[in-house]
C-alpha positions as CSV (number, residue, x, y, z in Angstrom):
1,X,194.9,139.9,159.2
2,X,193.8,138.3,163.1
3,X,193.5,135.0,163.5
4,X,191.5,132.9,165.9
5,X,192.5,130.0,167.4
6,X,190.5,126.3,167.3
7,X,191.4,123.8,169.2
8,X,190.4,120.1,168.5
9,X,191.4,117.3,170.9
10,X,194.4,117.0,169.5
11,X,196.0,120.0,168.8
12,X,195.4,124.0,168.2
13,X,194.8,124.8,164.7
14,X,194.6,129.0,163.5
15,X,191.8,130.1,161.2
16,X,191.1,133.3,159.8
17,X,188.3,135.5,161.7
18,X,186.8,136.8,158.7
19,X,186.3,132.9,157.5
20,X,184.8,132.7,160.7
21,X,182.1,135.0,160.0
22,X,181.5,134.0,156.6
23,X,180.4,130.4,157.6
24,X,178.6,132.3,160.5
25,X,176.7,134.2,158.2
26,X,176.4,130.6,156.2
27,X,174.5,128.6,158.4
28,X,172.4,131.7,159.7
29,X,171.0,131.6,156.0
30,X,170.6,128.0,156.4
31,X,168.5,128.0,159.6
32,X,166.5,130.9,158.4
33,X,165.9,128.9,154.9
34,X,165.2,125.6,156.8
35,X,162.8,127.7,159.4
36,X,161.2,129.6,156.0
37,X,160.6,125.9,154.8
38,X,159.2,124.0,158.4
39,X,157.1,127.1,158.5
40,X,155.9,126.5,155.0
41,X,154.9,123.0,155.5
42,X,153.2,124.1,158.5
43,X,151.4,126.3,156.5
44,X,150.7,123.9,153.7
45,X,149.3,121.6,156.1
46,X,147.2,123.7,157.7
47,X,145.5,124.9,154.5
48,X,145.1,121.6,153.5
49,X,143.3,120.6,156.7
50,X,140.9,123.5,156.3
51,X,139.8,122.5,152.6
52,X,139.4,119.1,153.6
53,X,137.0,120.4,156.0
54,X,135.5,122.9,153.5
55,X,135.1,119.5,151.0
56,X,133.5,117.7,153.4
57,X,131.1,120.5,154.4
58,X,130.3,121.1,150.7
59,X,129.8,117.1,150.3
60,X,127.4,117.1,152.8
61,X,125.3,120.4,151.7
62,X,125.5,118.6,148.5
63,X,124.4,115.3,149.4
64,X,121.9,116.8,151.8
65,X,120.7,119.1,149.0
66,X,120.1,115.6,146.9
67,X,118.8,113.8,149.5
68,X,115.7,116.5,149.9
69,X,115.2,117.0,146.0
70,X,114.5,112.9,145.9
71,X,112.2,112.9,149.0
72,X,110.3,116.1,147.9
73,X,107.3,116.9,145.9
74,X,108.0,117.5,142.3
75,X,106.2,120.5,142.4
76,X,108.3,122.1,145.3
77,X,110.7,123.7,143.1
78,X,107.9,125.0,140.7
79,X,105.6,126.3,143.5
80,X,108.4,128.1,145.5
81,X,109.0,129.4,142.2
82,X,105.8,131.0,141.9
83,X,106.2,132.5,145.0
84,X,104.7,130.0,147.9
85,X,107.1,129.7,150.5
86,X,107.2,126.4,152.5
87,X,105.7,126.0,156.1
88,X,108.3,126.1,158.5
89,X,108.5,121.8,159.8
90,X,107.6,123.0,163.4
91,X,104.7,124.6,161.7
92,X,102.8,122.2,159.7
93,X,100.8,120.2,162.7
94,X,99.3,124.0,163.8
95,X,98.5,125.0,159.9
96,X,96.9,121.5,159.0
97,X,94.7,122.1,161.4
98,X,93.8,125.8,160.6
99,X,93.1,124.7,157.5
100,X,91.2,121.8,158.5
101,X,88.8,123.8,161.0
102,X,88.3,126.5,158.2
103,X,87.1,123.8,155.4
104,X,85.0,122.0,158.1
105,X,83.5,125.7,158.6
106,X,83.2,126.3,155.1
107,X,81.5,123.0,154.0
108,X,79.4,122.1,156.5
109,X,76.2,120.8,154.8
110,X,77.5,120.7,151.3
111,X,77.8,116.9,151.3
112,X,81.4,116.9,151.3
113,X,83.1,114.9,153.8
114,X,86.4,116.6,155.6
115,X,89.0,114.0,157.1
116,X,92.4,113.6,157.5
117,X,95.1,111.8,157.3
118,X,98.2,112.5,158.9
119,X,98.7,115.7,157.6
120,X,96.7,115.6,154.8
121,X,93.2,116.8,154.6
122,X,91.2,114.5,152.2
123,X,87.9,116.4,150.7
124,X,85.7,113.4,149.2
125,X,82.9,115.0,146.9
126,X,80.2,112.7,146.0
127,X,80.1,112.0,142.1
128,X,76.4,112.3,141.9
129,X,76.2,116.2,143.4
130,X,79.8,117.0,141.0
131,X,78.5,115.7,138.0
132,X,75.8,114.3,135.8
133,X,75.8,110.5,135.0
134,X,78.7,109.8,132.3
135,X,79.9,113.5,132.0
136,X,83.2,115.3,133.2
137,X,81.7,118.7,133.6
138,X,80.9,120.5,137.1
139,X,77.4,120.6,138.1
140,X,76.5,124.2,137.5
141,X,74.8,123.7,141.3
142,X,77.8,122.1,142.8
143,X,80.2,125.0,141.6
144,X,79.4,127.4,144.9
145,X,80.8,124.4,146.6
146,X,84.4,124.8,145.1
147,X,83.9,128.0,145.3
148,X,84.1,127.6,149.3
149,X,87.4,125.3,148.8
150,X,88.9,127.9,146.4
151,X,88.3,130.4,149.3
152,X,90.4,128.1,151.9
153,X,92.9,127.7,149.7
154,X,93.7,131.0,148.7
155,X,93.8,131.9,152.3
156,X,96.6,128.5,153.0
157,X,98.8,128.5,150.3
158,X,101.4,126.7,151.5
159,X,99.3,123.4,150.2
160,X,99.3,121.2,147.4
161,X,95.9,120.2,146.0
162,X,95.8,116.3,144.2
163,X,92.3,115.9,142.7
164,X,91.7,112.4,141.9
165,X,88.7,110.8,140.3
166,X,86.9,107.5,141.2
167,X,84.5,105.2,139.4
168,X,82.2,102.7,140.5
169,X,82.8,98.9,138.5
170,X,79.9,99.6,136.2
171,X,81.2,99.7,132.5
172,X,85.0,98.7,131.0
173,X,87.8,99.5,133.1
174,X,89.1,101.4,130.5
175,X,86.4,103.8,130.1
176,X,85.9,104.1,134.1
177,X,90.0,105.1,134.1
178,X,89.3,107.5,131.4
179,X,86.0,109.4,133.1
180,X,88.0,109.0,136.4
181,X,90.8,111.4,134.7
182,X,88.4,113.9,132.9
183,X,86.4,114.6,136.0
184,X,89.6,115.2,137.8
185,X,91.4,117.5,135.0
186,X,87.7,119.4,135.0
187,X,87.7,119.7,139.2
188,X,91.3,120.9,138.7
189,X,90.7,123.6,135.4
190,X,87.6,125.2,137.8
191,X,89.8,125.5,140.9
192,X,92.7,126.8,138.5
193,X,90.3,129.4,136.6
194,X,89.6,130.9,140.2
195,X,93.2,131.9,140.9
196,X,94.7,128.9,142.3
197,X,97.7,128.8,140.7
198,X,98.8,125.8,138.4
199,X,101.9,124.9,140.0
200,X,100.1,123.5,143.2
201,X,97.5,121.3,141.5
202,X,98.1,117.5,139.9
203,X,95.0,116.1,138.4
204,X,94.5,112.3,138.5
205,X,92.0,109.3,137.9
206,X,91.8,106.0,139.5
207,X,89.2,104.4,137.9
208,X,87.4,102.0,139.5
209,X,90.4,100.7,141.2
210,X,90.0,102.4,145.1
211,X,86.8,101.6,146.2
212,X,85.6,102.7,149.5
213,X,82.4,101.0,150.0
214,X,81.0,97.3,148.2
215,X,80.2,98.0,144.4
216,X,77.6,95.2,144.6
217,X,75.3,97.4,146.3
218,X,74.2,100.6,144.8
219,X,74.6,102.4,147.7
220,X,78.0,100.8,147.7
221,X,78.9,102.5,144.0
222,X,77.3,105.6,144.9
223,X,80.3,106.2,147.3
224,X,82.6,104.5,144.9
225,X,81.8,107.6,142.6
226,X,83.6,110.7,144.1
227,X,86.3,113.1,143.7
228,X,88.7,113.7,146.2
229,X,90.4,116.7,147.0
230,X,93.8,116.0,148.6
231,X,95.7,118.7,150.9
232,X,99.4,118.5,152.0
233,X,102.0,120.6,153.1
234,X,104.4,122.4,151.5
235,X,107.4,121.7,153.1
């Protein structure tokens, strides 16, 4: 057997060589193990910094998600169901105003009045053409007249359509509310039997509660008695 020789600072002491190697080979498994381990960590920490990230990502898809169901129609998710897509946000300005140039075109000199707001088109039919004193039921002369708005909005269907009913103050409130709701739900069932589909149309009454014009007068109540046709966007 060979022997090495260590020296301390105090004297020379012999060890074997093949002891040598053996604690050589010792620590080299020890700094590979403790190298295996750093890397490890590194590993770990990296993975965890990319999930953290993922999270957050997901939180904010979620929260954005949320965010847009509260805001939204309540008919979105039923009417892209059905197959209307939404117009595109840059979009809607440009197809409001289609729209609104194409029911101008269609209803000039039916007596319905075309305005807008924002960008929603409000279509204010006069209660006296639509339907007979006290009833809910479509003039049988006033029907070519939704006929022309069922044409428009088959051709944009990227719109909701709210129909709501007005009164004049003549009679109880509660019967006003009532009529106000029928003629509505009857303005809606005619556009509906036409092919517009369910899922964009919400039919309701007001009653005698939105006037436009002085119910004192009876030119005053004979605006007061309308149905309005309102178009928005669906975005």
């Amino acid at each position: 057997m060979s022997y090495v020789a260590m020296k301390t600072s105090e004297d020379v002491s012999v060890v074997p060589s093949c002891k040598l190697r053996t604690v050589g080979r010792a620590l080299a498994i020890v700094t590979a193990m403790a190298l295996s381990l750093s890397a490890c960590e590194t590993m770990k920490d990296t993975m965890d910094s990319i999930n953290i990230f993922d999270e957050d990502k997901a939180d904010a898809t979620t929260a954005e998600t949320n965010s847009t169901d509260v805001t939204a129609d309540p008919r979105k998710h039923a009417v892209v169901r059905a197959g209307v897509q939404p117009v595109a946000s840059r979009s809607v300005g440009y197809y409001m105003d289609q729209q609104e140039a194409k029911l101008r075109e269609q209803l000039e000199g039916t007596g319905v009045t075309v305005s807008r707001d924002g960008e929603t088109i409000v279509l204010s039919m006069p209660g006296s053409a639509t339907f007979a004193s006290g009833s809910s039921n479509v003039e049988t002369k006033f029907q070519p007249v939704l006929d022309s708005v069922v044409v428009v909005l088959d051709e944009f269907s990227q719109t909701y359509v709210d129909i709501i009913g007005h009164t004049d103050s003549k009679g109880s409130k509660e019967y006003n509310q009532r009529l106000s709701e029928k003629r509505a739900k009857s303005v809606a069932r005619y556009l509906e039997s036409n092919a517009v589909i369910t899922e964009r149309v919400m039919a309701d009454g007001m009653g005698e509660d939105d006037p436009i014009a002085n119910n004192d007068t009876r030119e005053g109540r004979a605006m007061n008695r309308r149905v309005e046709i309102k178009l928005s966007p669906v975005t």
